[in-house]
NUTOR-301435 format. One record per atom (N, C-alpha, C): x, y, z. Coordinates in steps of 0.1 Angstrom, whole numbers, plus 2048, in hexadecimal, padded with zeros to 3 digits. Each point is the difference from the previous one (the first is absolute). Example, Ala and Ser with C-alpha at 12.3 -4.5 7.8 and 13.67 -1.06 7.14 Angstrom:
BEGIN
8847C784E7F780C80080980C8007FC80B7F980980B8007F880B808
***
This chain:
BEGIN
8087F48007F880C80080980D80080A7FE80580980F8048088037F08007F47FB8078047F27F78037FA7F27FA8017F38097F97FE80C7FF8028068097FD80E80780E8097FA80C7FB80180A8077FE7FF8027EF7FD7F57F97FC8037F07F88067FE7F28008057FB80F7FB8038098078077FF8078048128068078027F780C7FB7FD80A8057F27F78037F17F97F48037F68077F27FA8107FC7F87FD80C7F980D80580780F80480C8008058098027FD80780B7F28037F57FB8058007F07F680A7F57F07FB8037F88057FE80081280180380180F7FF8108018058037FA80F7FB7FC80A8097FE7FE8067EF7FE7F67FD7F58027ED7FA8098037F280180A7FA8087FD80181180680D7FE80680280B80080780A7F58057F87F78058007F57F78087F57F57FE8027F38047F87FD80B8027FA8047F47F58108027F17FF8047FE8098067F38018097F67F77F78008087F07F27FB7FD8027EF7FD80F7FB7FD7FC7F48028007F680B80280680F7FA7F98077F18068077FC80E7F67F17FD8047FB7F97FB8047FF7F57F77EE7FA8017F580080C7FF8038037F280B7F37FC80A8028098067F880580E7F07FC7FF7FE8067F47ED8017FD8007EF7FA8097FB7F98007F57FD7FE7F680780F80280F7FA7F78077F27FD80980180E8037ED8058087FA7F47F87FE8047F37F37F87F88027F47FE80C7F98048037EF7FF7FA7FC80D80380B80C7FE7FB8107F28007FC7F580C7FC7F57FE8007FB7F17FA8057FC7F47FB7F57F97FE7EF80A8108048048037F480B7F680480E7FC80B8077F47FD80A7F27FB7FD7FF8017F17F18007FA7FF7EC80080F7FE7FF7FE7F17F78067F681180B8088088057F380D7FA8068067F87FD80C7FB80080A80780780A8087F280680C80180C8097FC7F980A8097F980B7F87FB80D7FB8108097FA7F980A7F980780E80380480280580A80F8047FE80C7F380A80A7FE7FA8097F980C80880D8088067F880580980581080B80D7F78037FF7F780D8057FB7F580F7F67F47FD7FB7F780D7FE7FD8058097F87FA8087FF80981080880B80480F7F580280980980780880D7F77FD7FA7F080880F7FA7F580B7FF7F17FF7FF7F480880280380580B8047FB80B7FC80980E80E80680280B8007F680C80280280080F7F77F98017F67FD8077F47FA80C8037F77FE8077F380880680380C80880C7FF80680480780980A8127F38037F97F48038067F67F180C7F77F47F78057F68067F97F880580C7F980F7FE7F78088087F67F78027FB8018127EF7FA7FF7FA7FF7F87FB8117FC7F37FE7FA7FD7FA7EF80F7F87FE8037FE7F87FB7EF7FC8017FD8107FE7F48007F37F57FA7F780B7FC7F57FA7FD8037F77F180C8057FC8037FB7F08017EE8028077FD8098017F38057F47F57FF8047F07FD7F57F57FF7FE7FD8108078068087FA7FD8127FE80D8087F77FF8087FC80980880E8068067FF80E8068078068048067F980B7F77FC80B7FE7F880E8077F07FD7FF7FD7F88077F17FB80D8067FB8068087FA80B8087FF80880080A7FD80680A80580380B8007F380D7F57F57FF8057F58078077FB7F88078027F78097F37FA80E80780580280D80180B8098008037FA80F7F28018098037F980F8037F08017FE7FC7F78057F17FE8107FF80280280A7EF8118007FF80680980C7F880B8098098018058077F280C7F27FC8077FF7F780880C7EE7FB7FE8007F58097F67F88118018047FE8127FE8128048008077FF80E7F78038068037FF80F7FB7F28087F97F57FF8057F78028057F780080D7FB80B8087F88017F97F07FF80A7F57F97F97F28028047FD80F7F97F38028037FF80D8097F680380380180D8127FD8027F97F28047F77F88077FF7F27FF80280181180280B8008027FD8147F37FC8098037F880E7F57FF8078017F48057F17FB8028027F780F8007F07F080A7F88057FC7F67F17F47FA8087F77F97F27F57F98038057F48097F47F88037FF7F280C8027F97F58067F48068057F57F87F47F67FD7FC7F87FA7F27F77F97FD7F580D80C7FB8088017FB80B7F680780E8048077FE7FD80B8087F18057FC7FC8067F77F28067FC7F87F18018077F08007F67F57FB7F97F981380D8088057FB7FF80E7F98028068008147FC7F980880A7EE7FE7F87FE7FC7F97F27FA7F58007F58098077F58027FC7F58097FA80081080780A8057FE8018117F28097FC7FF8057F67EF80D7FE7F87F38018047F67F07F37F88047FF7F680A8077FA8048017F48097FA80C80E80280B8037FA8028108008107FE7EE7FA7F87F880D80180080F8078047FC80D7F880A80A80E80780280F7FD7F980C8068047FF8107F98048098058028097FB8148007F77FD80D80080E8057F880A7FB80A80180880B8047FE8088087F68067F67F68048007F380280A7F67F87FB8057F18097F97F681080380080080C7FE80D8088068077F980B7FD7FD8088057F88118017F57F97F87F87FA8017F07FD80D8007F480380B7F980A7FE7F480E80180C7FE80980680D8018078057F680B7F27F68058087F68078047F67F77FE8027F08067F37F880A80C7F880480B8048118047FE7FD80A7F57F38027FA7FC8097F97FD80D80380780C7FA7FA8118057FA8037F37F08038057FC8047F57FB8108087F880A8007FC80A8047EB7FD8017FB80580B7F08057FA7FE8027F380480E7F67FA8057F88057F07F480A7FD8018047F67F77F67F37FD7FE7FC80C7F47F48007F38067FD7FA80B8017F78047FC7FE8047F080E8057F97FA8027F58037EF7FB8067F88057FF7F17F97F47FA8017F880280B7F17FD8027F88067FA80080D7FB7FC8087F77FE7FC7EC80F7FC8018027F97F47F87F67FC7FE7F680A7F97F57FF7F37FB8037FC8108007EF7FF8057FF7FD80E80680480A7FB7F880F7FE8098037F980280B7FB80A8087FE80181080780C8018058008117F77F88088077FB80C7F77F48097F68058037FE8088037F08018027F88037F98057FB7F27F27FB7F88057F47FA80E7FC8058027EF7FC7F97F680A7FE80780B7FE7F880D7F57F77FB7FD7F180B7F27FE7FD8037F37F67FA7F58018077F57F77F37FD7F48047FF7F57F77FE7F57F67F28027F98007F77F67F87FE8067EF8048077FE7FA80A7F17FC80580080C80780780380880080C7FA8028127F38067FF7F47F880A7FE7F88017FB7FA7F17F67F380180F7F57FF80E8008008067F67FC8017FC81380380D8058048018117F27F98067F58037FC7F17F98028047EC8018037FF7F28007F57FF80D7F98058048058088097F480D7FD7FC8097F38018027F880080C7F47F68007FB7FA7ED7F87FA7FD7FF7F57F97F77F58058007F27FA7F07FF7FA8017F87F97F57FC7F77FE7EE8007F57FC8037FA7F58017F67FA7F58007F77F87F57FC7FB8037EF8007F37FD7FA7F97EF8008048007F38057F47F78007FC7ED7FA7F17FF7F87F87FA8007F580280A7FA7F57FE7F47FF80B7F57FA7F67F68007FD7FB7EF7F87EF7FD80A7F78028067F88018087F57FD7FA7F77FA8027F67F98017F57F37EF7FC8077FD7F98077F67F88047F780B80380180D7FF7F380980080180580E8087FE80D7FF80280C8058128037FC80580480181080480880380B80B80680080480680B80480E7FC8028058127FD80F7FE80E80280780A80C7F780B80180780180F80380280380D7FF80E80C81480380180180D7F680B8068037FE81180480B80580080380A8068108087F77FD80B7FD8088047F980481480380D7FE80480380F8048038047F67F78118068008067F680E8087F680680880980A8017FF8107F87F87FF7FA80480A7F47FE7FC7F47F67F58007FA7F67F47FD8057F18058058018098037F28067F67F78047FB7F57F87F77FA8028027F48087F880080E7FC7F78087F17F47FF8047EF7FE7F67FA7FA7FF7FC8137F07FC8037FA80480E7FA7F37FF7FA7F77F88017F68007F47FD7F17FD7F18027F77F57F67F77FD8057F17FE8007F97FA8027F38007FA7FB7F48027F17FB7F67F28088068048018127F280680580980980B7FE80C7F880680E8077F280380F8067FC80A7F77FF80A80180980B7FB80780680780780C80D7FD8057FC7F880480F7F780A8097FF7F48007FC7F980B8007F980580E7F87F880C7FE80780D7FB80480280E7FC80180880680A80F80E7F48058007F47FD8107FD80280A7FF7F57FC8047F680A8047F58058128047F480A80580280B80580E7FF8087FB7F780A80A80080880E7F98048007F97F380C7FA7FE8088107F67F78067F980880A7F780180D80B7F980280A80380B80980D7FC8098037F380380E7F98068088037F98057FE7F080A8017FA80180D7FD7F880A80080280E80180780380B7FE7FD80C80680080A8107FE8038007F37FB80D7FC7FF8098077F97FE8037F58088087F78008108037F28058088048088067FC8127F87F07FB7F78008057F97F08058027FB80E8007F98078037F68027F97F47FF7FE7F68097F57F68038077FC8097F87F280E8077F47FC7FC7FC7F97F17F28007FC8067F27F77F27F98007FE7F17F67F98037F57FE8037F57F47FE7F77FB7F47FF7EE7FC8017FE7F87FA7F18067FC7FA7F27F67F18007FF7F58008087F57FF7FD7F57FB80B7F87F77FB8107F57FA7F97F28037FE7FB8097F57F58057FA7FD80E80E7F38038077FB7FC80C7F980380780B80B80080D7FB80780080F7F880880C8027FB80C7F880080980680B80C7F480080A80680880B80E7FC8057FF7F78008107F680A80D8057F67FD7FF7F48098067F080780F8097F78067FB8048118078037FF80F7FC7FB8088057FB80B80E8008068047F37F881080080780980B7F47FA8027F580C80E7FA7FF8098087F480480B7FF80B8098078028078097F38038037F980E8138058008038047F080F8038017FE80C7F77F58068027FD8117FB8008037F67F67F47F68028007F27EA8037FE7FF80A7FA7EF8058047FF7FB7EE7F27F98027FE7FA7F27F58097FA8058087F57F58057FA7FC7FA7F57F08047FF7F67F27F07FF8077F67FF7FD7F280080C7F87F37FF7FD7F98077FC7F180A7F87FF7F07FB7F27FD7FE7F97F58008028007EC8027F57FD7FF7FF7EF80C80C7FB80F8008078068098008107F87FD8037F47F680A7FA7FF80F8067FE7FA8107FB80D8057FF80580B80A7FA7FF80A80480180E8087FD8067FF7F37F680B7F580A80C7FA7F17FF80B7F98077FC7F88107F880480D8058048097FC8048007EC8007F57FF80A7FA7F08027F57F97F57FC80A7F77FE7FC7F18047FD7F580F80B80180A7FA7F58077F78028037FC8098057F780A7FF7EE7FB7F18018017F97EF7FE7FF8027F17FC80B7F68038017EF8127F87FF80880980B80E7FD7F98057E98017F880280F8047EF8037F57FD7F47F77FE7FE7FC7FA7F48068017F280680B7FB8057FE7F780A7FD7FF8098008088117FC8008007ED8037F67FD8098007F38097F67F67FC7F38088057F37F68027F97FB7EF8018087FA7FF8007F68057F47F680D7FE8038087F27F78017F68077F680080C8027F280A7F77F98017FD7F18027F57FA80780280080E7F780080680280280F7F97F28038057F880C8007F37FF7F37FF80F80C80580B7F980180C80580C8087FE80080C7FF80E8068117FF8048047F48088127FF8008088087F07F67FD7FA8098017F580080F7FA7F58078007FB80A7FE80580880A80480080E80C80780880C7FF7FB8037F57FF8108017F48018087F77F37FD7F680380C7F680580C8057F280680B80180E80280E80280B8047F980280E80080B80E8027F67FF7F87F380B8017F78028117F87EF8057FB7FB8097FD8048098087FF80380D80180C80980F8028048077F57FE80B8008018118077F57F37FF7F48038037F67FC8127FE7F48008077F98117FA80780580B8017FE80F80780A8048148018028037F37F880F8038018058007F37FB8017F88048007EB7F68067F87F78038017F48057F780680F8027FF8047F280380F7FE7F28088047FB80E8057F88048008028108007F27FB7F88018157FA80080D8087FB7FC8097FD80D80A80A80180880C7F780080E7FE80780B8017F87FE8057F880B8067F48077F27FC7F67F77FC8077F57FC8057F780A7FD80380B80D7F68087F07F78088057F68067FB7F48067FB80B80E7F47F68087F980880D8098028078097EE80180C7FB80F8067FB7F680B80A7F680D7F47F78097FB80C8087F97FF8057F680381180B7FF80A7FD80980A8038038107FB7F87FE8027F88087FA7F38128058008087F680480E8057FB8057F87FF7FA7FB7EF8097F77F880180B7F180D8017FD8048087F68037FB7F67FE8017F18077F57F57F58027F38017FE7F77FA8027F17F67F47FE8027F68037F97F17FD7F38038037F38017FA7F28028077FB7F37FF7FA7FE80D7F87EF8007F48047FF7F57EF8037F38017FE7FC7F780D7F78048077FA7FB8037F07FA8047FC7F67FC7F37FE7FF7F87FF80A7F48048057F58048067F57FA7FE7FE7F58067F07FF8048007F57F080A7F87FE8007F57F680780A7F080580A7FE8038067F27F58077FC7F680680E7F680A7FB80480F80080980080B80880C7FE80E8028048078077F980B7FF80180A80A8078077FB80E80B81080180E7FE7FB8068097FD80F8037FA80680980D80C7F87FE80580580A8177FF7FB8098098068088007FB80A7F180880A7FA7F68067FA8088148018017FF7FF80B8167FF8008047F97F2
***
């Protein structure tokens, strides 16, 4: 651009010097000439176009020609004179020297984004203290404009746990119960009573039987309120139905280790969804490709089956991984197979 500008100055320039060269009458007719070309050109461009290097010899020029002269011009007087404030403003400022505080390192900005969202309710501040017990100085205004960057917004309007993150803290607290029947070969019916957390989907089978009887749901209860015990593990609420299989004595002893059984809305199966997808999934992975012989045998299945869903079965709502995988340190490339429930289903697993 600066050699732009320096060519027509020399042009323009050069120019004078010709025309000072001249007699009056031939630069009054220069003059009337060019009037009547400018007139032609306002009638036909609108807004014509100038670059950086017209601009700056126009408002360089101007200063050569009287005000009221100015009206001869394709731009207002007022656009004249901001362009003149442009170039002066141009000549006078310096680039910049590059000094200052250097930016946060990617390490560092991927952090102070992590402690915002992992714990809502921290302020700036807070963050600030937590970078410096792990050896990091960052400042207030610093974490703030990185929170800024990234859409977060100061704790007290991060505070407060979202939708998902309620109901996931909800569900550590709750189990779900339902009845599924099972025909076996000879037409005989049994009815198999599990229990499935929610949370964790770790499925607990509660037992088999042909005539689901009082006495027999209230000591299956109570054999699964023992092993909660033992292991040492707590819940708030049971889902079940208001099928008449379970009885006062049912709700009873889950009372008894502080487990309150709520029933869902009458003709309300997806209520209890969790313990709906549940008996869909064993039928389709299991019950589905088997004859069921007798009731011994029909616990095996479901004993091989549960053993399989909650320590190898991938599951969606668990990012892929198993309810209870299994503790694995064997390292090596070789993947095996092994078969399930006769080659109905299969786990892989790695070998040395």
């Amino acid at each position: 651009m600066a050699l732009s500008f320096l060519y027509r100055l020399v042009r323009r320039v050069t120019e004078l010097l010709r025309i000072h060269r001249m007699d009056a009458a031939a630069k009054d007719a220069e003059i009337l000439v060019l009037r009547h070309q400018l007139a032609v050109l306002r009638r036909q461009v609108a807004r014509p176009r100038f670059s950086w290097s017209d601009r700056a010899l126009i408002a360089t020029l101007t200063r050569l020609v009287p005000r009221e002269r100015w009206a001869a011009f394709l731009v207002t007087p007022e656009t004249i004179l901001r362009w003149h404030r442009a170039l002066v403003r141009r000549r006078w400022t310096y680039p910049h020297s590059g000094a200052g505080r250097p930016p946060l390192a990617d390490q560092t900005v991927e952090l102070i984004v992590r402690l915002a969202k992992e714990n809502s309710r921290w302020g700036y501040l807070r963050i600030v203290g937590e970078c410096k017990k792990l050896g990091i100085v960052v400042s207030k205004g610093s974490v703030a404009n990185v929170l800024r960057r990234h859409g977060l917004r100061p704790a007290p309007r991060r505070a407060g746990p979202t939708w998902a993150e309620f109901l996931r803290g909800q569900a550590r607290g709750i189990v779900a119960t339902d009845f599924f029947s099972v025909d076996t070969v000879c037409l005989r019916r049994y009815y198999v009573l599990f229990v499935i957390e929610i949370d964790s989907r770790v499925v607990h089978l509660l037992g088999v039987t042909a005539n689901p009887s009082q006495e027999w749901v209230t000591q299956v209860a109570r054999n699964f309120c023992a092993e909660l015990e033992d292991a040492g593990q707590r819940f708030r609420f049971c889902l079940r139905d208001r099928d008449t299989k379970f009885t006062v004595s049912f709700d009873a002893v889950l009372a008894s280790i502080g487990i309150e059984a709520i029933k869902t809305p009458v003709r309300s199966p997806r209520a209890n969804a969790f313990a709906e997808r549940w008996v869909r999934t064993v039928r389709e992975d299991c019950l589905d490709h088997l004859l069921v012989l007798s009731r011994r045998h029909l616990e095996t299945i479901l004993a091989q089956y549960l053993k399989h869903y909650n320590k190898a079965r991938p599951h969606r709502s668990l990012r892929l991984l198993p309810p209870d995988p299994r503790s694995t340190t064997t390292v090596g490339t070789k993947v095996t197979r092994t078969d399930v429930l006769g080659g109905v289903i299969h786990e892989y697993e790695l070998a040395a």
